[in-house]
N, C-alpha and C positions, 0 to 999 in steps of 0.2 A: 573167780580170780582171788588169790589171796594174798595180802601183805601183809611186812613185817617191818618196824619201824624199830630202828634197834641205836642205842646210845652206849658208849662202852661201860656206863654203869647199870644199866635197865635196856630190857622190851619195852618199850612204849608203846606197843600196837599193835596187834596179832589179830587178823581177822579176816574176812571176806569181804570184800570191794567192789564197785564196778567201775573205779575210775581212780587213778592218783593223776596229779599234772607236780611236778619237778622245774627248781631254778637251774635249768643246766647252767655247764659255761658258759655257753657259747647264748643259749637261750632257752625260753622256759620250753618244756615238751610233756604231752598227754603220754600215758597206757593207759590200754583198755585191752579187751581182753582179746587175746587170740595175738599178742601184738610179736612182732618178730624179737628174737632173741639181741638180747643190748645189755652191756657194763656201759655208763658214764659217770664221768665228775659231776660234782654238785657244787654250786655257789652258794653263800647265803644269800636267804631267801623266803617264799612263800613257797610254802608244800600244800596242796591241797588233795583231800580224796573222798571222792561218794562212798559210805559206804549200802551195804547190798539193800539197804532200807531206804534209801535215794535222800538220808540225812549226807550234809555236806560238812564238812569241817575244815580249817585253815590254820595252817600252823608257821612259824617263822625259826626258820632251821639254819644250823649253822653248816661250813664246808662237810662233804661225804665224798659215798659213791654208792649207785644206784645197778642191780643186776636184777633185770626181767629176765625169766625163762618157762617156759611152759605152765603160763598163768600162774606162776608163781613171782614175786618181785620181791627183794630183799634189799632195802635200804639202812646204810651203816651212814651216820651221821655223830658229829661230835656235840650236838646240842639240839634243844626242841624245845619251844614254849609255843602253846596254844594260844592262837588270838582270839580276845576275850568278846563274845554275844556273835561267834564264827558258825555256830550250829543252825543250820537249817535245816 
């Protein structure tokens, strides 16, 4: 699966995944792969995502929107900073 974490000034993050979890609106939600095709809104938040080396990372993102489509997912958010000692 592959994601893109995109800021309207930079790509933040282009690569292969086995997992992101999202602050939706409403409430937080996993992809993984194979998952049904979905646009939503994003709150600020915690972004988290495995990526394909089952290292974990956590991020704190500001309002988006999130579009999963055939293992591909493209996330446009207005801001990202990494929380810091989040790698595992």
């Amino acid at each position: 699966m592959h994601l893109e974490i995109l800021t309207p000034d930079k790509t933040v993050f282009s690569g292969k995944i086995k997992s992101v979890t999202l602050p939706g609106t409403k409430d937080p939600f996993t992809i993984l792969k194979k998952h049904a095709p979905i646009i939503s809104t994003l709150d600020k938040g915690e972004l988290g995502l495995e990526n394909d080396q089952g290292s974990y990372f956590l991020y704190l993102i500001g309002p988006g929107i999130v579009e999963a489509r055939d293992n591909k997912i493209v996330v446009l958010i207005e801001e990202i900073k990494p929380v810091e000692g989040s790698a595992k």
